[in-house]
Rosetta silent file (secondary structure, phi, psi, omega in degrees, C-alpha in Angstrom):
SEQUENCE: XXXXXXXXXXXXXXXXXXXXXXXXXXXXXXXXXXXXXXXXXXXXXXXXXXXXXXXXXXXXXXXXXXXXXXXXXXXXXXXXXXXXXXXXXXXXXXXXXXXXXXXXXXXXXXXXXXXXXXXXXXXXXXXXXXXXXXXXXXXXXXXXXXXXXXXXXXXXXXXXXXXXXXXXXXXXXXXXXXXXXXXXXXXXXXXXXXXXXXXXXXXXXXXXXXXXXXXXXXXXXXXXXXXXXXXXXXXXXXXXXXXXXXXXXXXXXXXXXXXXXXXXXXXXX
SCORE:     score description
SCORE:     0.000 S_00000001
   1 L     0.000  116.987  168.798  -26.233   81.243   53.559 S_00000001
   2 L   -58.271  130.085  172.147  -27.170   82.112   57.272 S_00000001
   3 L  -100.746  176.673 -150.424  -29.158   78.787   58.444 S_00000001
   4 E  -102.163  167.024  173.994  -31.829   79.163   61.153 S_00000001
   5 E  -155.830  150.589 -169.554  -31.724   78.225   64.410 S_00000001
   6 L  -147.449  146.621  152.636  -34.861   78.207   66.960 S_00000001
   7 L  -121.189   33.322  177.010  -35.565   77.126   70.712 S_00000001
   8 H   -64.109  -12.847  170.944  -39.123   77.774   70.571 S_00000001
   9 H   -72.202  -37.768  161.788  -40.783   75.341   72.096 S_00000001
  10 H  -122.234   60.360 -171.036  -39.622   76.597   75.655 S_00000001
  11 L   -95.764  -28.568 -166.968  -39.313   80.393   74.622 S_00000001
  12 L    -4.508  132.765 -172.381  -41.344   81.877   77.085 S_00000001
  13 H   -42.098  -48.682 -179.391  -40.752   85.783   77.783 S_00000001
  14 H  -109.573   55.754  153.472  -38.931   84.978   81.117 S_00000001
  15 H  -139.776   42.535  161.199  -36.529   82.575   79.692 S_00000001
  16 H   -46.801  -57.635  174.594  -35.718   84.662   76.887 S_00000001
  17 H   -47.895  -52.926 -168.172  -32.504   85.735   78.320 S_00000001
  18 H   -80.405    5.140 -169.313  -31.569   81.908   79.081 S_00000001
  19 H   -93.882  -29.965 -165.560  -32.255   80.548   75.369 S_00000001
  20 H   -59.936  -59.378 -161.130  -30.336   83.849   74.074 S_00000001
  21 H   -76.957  -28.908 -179.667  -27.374   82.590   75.933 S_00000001
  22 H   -55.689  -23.530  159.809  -27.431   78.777   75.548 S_00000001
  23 H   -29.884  -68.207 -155.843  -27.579   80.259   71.949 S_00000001
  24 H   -79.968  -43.321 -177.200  -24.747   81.979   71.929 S_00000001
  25 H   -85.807  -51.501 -179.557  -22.486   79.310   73.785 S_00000001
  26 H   -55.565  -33.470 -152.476  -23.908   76.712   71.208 S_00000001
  27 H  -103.740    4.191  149.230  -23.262   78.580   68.395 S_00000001
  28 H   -42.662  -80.919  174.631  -19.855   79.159   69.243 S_00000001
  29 H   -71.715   -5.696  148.063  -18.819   76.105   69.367 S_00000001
  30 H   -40.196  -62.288 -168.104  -20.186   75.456   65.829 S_00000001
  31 H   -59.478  -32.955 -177.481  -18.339   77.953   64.447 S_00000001
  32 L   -90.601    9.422  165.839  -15.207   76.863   65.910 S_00000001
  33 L  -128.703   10.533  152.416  -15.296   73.089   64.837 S_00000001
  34 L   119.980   -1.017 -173.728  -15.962   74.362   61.081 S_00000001
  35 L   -65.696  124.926 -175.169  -19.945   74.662   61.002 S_00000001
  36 L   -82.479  148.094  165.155  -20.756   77.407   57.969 S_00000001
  37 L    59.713   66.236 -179.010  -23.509   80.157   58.272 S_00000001
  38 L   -91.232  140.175  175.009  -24.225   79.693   62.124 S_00000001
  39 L   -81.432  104.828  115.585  -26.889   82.094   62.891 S_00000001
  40 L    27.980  -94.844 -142.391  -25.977   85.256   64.792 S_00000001
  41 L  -146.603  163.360  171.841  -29.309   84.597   66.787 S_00000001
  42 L   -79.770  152.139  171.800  -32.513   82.859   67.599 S_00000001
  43 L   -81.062  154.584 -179.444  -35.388   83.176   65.281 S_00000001
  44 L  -156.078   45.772 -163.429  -38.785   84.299   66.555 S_00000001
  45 L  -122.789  -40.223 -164.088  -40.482   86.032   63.921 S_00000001
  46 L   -98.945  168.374  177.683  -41.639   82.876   61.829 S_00000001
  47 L   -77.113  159.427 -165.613  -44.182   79.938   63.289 S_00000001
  48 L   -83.913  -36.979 -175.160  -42.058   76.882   64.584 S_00000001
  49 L   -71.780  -16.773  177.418  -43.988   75.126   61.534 S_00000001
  50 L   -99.589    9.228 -179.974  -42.414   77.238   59.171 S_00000001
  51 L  -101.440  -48.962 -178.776  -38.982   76.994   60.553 S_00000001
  52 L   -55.636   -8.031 -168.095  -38.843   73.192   61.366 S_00000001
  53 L  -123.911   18.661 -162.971  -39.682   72.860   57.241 S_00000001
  54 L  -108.811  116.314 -158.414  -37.458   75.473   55.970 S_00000001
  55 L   -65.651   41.725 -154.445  -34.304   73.467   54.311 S_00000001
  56 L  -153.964    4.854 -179.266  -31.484   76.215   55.645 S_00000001
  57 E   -98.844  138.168 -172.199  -32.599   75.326   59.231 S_00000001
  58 E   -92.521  -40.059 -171.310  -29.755   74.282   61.395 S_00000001
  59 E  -159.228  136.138 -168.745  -31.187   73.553   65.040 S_00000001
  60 E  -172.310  167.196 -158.999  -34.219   73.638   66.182 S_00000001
  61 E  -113.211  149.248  151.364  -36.890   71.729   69.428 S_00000001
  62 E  -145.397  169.483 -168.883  -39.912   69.700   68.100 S_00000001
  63 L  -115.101  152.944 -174.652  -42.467   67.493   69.698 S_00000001
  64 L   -43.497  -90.558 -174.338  -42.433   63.941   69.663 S_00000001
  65 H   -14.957  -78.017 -144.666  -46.380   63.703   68.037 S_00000001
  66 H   -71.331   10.594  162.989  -45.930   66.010   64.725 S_00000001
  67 H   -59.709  -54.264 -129.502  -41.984   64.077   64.421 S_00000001
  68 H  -112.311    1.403  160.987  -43.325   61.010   63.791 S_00000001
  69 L  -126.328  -97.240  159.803  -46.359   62.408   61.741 S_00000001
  70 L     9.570  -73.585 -131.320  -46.069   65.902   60.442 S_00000001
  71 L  -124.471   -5.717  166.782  -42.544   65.759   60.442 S_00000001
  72 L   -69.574 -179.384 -144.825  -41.299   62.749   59.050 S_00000001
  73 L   -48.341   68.163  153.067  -38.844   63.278   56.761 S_00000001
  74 L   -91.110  -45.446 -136.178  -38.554   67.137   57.367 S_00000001
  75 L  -120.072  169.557  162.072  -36.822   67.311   60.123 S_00000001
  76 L  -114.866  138.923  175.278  -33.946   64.896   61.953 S_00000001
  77 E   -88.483  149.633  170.484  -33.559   64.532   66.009 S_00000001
  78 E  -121.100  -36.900 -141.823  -30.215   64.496   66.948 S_00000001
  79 E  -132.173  112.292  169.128  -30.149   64.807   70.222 S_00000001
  80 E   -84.685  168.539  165.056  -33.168   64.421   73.698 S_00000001
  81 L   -99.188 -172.299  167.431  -32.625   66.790   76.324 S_00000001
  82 L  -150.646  136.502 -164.887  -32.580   65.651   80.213 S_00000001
  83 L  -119.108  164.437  177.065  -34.372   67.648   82.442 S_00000001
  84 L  -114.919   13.016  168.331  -34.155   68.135   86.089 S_00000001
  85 L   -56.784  149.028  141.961  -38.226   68.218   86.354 S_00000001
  86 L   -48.159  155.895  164.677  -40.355   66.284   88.392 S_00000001
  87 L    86.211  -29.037  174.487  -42.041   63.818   85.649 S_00000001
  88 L  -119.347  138.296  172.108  -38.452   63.337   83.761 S_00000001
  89 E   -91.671  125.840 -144.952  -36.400   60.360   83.598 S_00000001
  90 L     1.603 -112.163  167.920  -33.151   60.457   81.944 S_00000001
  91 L   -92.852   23.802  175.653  -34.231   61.833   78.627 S_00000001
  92 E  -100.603  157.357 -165.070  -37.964   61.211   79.026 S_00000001
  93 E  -135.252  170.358 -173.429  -41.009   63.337   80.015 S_00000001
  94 E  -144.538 -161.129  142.329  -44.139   62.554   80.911 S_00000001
  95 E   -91.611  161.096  154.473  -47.766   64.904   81.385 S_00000001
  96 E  -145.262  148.364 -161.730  -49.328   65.648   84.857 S_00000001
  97 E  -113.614  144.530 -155.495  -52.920   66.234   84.453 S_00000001
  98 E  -117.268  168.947  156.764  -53.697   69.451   86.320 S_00000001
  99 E   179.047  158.277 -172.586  -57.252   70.129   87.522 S_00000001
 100 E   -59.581  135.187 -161.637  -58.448   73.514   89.939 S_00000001
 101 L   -70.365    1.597 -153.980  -56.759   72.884   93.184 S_00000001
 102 L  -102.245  -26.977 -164.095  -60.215   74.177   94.857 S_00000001
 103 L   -99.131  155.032 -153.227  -62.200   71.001   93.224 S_00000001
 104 L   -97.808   -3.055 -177.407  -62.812   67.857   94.799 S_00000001
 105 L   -77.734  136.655 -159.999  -61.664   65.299   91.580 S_00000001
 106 L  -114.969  -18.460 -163.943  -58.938   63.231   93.226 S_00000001
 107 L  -125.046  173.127  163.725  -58.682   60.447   90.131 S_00000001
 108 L   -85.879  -20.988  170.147  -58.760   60.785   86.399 S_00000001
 109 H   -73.537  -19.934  172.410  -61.633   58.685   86.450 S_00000001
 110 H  -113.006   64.583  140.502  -63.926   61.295   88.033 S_00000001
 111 H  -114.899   11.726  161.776  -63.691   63.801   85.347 S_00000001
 112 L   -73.023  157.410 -157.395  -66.035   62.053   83.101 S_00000001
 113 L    83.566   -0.820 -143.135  -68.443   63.874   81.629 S_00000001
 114 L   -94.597 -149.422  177.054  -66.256   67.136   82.774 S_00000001
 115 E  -143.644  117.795  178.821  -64.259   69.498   79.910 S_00000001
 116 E   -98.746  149.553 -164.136  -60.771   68.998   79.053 S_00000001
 117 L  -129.773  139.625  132.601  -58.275   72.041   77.628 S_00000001
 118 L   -87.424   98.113 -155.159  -56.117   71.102   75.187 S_00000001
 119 L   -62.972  -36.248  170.837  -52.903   72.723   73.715 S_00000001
 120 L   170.862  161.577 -164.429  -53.588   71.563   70.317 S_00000001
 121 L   -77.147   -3.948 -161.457  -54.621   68.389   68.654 S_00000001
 122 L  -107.351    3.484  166.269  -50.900   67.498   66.760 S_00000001
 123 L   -69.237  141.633  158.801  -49.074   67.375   71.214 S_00000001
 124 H  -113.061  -18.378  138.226  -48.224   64.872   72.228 S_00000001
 125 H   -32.558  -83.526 -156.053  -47.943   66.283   75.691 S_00000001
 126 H   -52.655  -14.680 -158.359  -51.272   67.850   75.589 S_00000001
 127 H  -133.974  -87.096  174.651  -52.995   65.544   73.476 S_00000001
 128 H   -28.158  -71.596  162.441  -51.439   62.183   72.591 S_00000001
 129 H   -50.563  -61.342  179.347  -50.170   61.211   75.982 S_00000001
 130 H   -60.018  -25.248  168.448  -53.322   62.897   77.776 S_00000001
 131 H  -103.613   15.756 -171.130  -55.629   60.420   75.681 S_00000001
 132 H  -103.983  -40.325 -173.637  -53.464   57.139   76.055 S_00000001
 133 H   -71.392  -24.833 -174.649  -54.379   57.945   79.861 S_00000001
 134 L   -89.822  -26.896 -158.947  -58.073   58.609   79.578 S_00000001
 135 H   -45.606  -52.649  177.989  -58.548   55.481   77.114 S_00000001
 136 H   -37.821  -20.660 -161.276  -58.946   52.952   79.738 S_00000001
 137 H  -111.720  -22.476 -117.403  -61.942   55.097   81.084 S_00000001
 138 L  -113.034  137.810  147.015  -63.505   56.190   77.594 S_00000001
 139 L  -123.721  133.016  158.195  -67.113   54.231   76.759 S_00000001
 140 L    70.504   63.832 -172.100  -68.181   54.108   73.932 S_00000001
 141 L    66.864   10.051 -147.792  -65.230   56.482   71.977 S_00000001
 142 L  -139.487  111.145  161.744  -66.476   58.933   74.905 S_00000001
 143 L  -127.173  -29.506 -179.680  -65.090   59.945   77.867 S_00000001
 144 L  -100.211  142.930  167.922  -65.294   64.461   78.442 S_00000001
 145 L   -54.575  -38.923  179.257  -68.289   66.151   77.533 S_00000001
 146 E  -146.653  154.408  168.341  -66.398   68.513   75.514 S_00000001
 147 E  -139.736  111.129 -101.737  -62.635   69.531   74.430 S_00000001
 148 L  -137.485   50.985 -178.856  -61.488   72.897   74.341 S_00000001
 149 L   -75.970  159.347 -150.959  -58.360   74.279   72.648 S_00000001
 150 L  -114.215   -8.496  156.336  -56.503   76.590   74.060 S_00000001
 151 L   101.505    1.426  158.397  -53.568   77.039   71.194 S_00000001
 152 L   179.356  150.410 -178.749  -50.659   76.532   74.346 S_00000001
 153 H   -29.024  -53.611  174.503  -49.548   74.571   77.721 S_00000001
 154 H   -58.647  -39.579 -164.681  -49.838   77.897   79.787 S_00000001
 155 H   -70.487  -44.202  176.555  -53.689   78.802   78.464 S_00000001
 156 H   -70.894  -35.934  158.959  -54.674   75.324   78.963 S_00000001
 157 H   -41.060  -81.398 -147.912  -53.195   75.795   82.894 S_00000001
 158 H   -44.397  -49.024 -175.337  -54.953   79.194   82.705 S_00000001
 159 H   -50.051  -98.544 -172.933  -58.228   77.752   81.587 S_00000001
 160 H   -11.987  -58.552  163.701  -58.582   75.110   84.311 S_00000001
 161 H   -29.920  -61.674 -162.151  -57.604   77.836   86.887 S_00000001
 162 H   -91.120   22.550 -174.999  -59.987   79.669   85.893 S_00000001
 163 L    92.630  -32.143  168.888  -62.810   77.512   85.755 S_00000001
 164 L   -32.341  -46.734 -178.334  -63.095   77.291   82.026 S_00000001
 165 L  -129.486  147.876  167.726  -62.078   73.925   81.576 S_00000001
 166 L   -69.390  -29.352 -169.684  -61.906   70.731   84.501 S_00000001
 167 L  -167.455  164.238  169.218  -58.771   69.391   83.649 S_00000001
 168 L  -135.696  175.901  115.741  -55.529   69.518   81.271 S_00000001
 169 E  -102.065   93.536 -179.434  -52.576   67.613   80.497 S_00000001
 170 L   -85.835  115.722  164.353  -49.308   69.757   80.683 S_00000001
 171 L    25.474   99.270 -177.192  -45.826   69.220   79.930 S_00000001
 172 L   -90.791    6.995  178.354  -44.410   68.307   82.555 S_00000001
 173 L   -94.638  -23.063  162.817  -41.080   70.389   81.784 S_00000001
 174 H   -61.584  -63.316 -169.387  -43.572   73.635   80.929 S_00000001
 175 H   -62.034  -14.962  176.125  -45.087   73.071   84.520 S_00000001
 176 H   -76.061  -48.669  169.768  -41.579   72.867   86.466 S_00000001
 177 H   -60.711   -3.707 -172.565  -40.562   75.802   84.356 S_00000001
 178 H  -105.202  -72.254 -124.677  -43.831   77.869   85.274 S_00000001
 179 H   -87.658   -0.140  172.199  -43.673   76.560   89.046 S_00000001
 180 L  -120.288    0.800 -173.439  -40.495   77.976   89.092 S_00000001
 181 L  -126.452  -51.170  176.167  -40.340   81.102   87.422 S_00000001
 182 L  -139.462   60.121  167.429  -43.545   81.947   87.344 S_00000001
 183 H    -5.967  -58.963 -165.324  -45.234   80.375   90.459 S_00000001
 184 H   -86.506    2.662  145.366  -48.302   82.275   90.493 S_00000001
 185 H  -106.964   32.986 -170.344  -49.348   80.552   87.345 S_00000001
 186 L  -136.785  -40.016 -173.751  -49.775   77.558   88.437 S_00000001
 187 L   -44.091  -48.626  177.222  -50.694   77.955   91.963 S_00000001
 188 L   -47.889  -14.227 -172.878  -54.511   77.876   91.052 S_00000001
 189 E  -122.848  166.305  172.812  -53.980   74.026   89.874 S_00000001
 190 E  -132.884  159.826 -178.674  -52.959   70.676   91.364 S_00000001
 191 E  -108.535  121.832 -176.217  -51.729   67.607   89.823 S_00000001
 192 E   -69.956  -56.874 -144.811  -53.878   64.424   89.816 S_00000001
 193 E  -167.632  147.954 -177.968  -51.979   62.098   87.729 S_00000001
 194 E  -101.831  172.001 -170.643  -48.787   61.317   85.775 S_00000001
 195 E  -131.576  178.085  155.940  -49.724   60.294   82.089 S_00000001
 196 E   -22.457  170.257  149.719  -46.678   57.274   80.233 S_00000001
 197 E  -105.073  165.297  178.007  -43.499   58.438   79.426 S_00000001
 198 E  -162.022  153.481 -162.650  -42.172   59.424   76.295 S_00000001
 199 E   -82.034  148.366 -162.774  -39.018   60.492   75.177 S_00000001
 200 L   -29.265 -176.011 -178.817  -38.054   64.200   75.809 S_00000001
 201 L   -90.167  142.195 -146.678  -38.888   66.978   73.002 S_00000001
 202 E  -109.240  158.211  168.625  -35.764   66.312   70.408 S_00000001
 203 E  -107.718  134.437 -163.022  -33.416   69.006   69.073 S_00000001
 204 E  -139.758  159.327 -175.134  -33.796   68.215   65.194 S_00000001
 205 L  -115.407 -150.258  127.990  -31.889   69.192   62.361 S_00000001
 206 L   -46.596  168.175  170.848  -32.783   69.310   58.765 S_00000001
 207 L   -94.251  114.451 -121.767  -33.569   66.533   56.970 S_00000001
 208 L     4.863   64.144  137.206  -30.500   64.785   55.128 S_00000001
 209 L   -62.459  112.233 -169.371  -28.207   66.388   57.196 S_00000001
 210 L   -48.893  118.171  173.722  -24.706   64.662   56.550 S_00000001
 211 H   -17.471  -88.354  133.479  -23.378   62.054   59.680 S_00000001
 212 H    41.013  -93.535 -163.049  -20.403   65.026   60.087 S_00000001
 213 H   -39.852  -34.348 -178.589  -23.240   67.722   60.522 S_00000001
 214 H   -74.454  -68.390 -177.609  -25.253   65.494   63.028 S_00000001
 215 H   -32.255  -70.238 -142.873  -21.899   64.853   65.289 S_00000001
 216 H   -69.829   -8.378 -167.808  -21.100   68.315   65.354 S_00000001
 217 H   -98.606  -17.348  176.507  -24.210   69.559   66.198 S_00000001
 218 H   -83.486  -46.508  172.575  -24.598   66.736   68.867 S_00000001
 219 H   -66.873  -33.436  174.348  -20.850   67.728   70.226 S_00000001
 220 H   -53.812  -55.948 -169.360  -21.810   71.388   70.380 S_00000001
 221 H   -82.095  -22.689 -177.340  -25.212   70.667   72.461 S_00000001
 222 H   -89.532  -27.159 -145.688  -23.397   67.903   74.612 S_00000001
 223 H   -88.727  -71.214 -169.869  -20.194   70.810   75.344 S_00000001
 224 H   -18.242  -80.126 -172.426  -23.008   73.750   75.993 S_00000001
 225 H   -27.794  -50.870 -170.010  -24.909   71.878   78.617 S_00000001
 226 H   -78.483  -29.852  159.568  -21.729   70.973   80.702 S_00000001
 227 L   -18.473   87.708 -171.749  -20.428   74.430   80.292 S_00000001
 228 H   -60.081   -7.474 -151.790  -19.661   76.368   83.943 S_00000001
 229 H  -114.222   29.715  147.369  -19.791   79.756   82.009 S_00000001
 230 H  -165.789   73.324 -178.433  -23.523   79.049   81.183 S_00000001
 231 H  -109.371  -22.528 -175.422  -24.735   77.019   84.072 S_00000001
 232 H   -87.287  -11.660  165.764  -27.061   79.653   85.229 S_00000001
 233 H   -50.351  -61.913  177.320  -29.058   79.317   81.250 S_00000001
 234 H   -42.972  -32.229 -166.037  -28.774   76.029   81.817 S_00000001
 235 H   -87.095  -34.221 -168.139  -30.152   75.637   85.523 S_00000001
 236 H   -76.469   -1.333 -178.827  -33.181   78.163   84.737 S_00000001
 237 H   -85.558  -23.095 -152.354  -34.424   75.800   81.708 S_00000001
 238 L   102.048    2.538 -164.648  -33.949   72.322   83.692 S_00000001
 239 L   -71.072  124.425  152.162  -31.167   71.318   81.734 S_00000001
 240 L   -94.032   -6.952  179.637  -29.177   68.535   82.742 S_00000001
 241 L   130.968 -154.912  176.597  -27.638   67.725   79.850 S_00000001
 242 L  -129.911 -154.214 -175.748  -28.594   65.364   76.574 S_00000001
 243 E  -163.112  117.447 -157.652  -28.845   62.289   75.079 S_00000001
 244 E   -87.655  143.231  148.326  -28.320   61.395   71.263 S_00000001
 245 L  -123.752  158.210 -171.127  -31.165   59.965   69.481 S_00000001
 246 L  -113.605  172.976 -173.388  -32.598   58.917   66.663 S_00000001
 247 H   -67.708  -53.611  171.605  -36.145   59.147   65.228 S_00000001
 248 H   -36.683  -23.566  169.549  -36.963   55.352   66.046 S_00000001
 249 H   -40.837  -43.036 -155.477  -36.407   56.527   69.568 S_00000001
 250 H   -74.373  -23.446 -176.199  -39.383   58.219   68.992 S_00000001
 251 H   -85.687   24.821  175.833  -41.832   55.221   68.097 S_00000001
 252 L   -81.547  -70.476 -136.322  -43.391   54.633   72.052 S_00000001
 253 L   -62.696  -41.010  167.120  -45.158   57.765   71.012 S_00000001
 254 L   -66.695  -33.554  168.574  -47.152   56.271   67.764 S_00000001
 255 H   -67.532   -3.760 -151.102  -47.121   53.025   70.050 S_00000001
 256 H  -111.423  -23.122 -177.041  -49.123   55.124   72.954 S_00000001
 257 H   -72.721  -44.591 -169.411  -51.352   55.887   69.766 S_00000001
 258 H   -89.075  -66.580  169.806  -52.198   52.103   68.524 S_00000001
 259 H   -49.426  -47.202  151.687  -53.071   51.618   71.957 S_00000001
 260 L   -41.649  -27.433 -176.654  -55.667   54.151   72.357 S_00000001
 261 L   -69.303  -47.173 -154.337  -57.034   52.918   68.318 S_00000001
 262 L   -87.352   -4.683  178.754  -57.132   49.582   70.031 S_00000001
 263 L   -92.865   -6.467  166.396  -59.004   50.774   73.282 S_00000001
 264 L    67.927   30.919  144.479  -61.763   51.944   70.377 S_00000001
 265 L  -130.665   79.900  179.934  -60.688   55.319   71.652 S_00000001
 266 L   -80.102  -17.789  152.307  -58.783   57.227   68.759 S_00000001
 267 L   -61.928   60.202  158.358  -60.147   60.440   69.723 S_00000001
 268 L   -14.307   80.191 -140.946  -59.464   62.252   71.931 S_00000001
 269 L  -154.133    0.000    0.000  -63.587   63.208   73.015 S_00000001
């Protein structure tokens, strides 16, 4: 049985190339410390929801939020990444709340009343994190007139460029990878604010995946990174290397949650 393997979560068209190869170098060294049915390639055909739940999947990116909801015991983190963005700390990330670089809001506090883009309600970039930051501000469960999804990190950039929406909170490893690849989609925005940290988006396995399977798949992903003979995949993603973790790592992000319940803002609104 081929098992699956995905990097979708930072797939973008022009880092196709660099996911192909960090592919390719990882799944090497699978094969060659005894891992069976390493996939040949990444998948990109199926939704990320139906691959993170599909029991033959080997490796795969997920976000913090639908882990620790969704995702509890589908999928297992093995492993954070460390990025070389602004906004990440060892293997933590943050948001930066974008807003049109043409507009005069200088705080997060003067977008109330305004329209917020969202990536989708289950981010915890986009969503989770972006409402543990407005809570402090929110009256009465209420802080944006409206909220606006845009179904991903670039569209919610795009909106705000383009006037659609006032503000976002993006990735902050999407926006380094945009501001650096693809500059001129970003340029239209500015960054206001940093949102918490939280730890990085996890490389996950299956779900009772054997201690054995988790090393090697942890040794593979630690050897890749460090690799000179794929340092330029590596440099165009951010990669600095990883960090292993486990899913309790993971419980700031439901804590970032209970704080917003308890600010009598659970809503994002």
């Amino acid at each position: 049985m081929t098992r699956i393997a995905s990097l979708g979560m930072y797939d973008m068209p022009w880092l196709l190339h660099a996911n192909d190869a960090l592919w390719a170098g990882l799944a090497s060294r699978l094969r060659a410390i005894g891992m069976d049915g390493v996939a040949e390639s990444l998948e990109r055909t199926r939704s990320l929801a139906t691959v993170w739940r599909d029991p033959a999947l080997l490796f795969a990116q997920t976000c913090g939020y639908p882990l620790m909801t969704a995702l509890n015991d589908v999928v297992t983190p093995f492993a954070a990444p460390v990025y070389s963005w602004s906004g990440c700390s060892g293997a933590t990330h943050c948001s930066v709340i974008v807003v049109l670089r043409a507009s005069s809001f200088e705080t997060l506090a003067d977008l109330r009343g305004r329209r917020a883009a969202i990536n989708g309600p289950d981010s915890n970039s986009g969503m989770n994190l972006f409402r543990h930051a407005v809570a402090p501000f929110a009256e009465g469960g209420r802080f944006f007139a409206d909220v606006v999804t845009t179904g991903g990190h670039l569209a919610s950039i795009d909106h705000v460029a383009s006037g659609r929406a006032d503000v976002a909170a993006i990735d902050c490893v999407t926006f380094g990878l945009a501001h650096r690849h693809r500059p001129e989609l970003v340029e239209g925005v500015r960054v206001i604010a940093e949102t918490a940290k939280s730890p990085s988006l996890p490389f996950v396995t299956r779900a009772g995946a054997s201690a054995g399977e988790i090393a090697m798949l942890l040794s593979a992903v630690e050897e890749a990174t460090a690799d000179p003979q794929l340092v330029g995949a590596v440099e165009a993603l951010g990669l600095k290397g990883v960090e292993p973790v486990c899913v309790d790592d993971f419980a700031v992000v439901l804590g970032y949650e209970q704080e917003a319940i308890a600010a009598e803002y659970p809503v994002l609104r």
